[in-house]
C-alpha positions in Angstrom: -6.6 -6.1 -9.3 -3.1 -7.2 -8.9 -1.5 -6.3 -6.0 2.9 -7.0 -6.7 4.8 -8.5 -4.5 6.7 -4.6 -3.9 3.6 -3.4 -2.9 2.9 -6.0 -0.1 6.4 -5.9 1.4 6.0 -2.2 1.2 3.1 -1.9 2.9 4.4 -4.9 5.5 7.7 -3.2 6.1 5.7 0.0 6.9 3.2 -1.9 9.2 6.7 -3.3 11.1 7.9 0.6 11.3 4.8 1.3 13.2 4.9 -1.4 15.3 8.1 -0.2 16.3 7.1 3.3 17.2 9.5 5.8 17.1 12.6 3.4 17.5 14.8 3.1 14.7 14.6 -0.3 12.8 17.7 -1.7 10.9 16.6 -2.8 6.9 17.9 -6.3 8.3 15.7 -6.3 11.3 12.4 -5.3 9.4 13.5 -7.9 6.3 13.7 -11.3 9.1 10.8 -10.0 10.9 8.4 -9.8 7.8 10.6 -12.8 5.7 11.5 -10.0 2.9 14.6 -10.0 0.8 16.9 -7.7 1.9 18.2 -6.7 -1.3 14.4 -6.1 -2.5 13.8 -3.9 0.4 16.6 -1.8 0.2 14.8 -0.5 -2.5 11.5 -0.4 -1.2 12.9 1.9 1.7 14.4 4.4 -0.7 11.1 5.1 -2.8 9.3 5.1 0.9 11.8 7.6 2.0 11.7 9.7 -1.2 7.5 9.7 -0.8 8.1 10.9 2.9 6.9 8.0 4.1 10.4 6.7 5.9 12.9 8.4 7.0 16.1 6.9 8.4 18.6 7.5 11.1 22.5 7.3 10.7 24.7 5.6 12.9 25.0 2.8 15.3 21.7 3.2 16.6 20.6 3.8 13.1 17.4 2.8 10.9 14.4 3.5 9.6 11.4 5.0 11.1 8.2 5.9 9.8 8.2 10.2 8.7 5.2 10.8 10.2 2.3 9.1 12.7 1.6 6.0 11.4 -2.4 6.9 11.8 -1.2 9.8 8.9 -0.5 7.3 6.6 -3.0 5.3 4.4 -2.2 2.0 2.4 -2.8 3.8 -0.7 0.2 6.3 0.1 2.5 3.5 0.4 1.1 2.0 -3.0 1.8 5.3 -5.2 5.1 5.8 -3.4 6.6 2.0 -5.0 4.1 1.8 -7.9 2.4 4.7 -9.0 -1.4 5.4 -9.2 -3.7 3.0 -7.8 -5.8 2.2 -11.3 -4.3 3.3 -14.7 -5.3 1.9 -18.6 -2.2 1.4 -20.2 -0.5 4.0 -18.4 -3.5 6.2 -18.7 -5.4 7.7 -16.0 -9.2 6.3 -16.0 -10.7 9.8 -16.7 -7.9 10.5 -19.4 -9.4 7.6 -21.3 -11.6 7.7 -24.2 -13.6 4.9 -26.3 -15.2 4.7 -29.2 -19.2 3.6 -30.4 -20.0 0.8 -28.2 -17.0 0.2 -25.8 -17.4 3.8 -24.7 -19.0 2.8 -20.9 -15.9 0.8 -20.4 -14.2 4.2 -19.5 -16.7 4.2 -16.5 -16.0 0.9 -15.4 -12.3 1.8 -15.2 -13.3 5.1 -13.2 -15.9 2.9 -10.8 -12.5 0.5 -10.4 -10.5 3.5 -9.5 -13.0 4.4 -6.9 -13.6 1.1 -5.8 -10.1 0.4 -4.9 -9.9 4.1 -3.6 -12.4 3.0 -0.7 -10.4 0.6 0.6 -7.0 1.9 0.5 -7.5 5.5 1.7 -9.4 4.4 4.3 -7.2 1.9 6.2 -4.6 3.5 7.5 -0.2 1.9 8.5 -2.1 2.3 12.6 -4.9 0.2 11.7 -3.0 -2.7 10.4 -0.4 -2.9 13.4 -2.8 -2.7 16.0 -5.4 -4.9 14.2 -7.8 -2.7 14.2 -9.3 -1.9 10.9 -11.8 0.4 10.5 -15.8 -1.3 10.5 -16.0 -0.6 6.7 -13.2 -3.2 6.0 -14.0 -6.0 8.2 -18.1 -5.2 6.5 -16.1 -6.3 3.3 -14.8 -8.9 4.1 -17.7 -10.5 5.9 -19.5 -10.7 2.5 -21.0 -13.8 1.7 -18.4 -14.1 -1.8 -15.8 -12.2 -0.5 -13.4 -15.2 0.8 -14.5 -16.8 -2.8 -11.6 -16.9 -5.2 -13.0 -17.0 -9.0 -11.1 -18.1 -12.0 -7.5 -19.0 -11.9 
């Protein structure tokens, strides 16, 4: 899996929101403290605010500020709201595909993917990551022997 560079300053520009609380956060502020360009996460903050994720404040004590508790919001929510579904095929939903004679289990590996990556992302919630606390399934992960192991290029 490929995670885009949107995604990760999504989810850190979220992750600065909640460390925040409810105090208003200029786009400027949260793009020096996380070292995201500012242009970039204009955007970011506009598909976070249209998921109802962010919401932002006018005026000179103006920003952004997360919509809701930041323990109501999972990475995953953050992911669909600047890039869409978590696992798709070629723009195809895993249970929408369908394969032929002897590739036809592949379509369960895509769905097992889905489900895989499903485990992690709804489960870790905005809260989690900006008080360093994730949740004991996480950390189990990544205290697997190969999980720190990078394979192929």
């Amino acid at each position: 899996m490929r995670t885009t560079a949107k995604v990760d300053y999504a989810v850190r520009a979220a992750v600065e929101l909640a460390a925040h609380g409810e105090a208003p956060v200029s786009a400027e502020r949260i793009a020096d403290a996380q070292q995201i360009p500012a242009n970039f996460l204009e955007n970011i903050l506009l598909d976070l605010r249209r998921a109802g994720i962010v919401a932002s404040k006018r005026g000179a004590a103006g920003g952004y500020l997360l919509a809701k508790p930041a323990r109501e919001i999972v990475v995953a929510d953050v992911v669909r709201a600047v890039e869409g579904p978590l696992a798709s095929v070629r723009g195809l939903s895993p249970d929408e595909l369908d394969y032929a004679g002897n590739a036809e289990p592949l379509r369960e590996v895509w769905v097992a993917l889905r489900s895989a990556v499903r485990s992690v992302l709804e489960h870790v919630t905005i809260a989690d990551i900006a008080s360093g606390k994730l949740p004991a399934q996480i950390t189990k992960l990544t205290r697997e022997p190969d999980a720190w192991v990078r394979r192929g290029r």
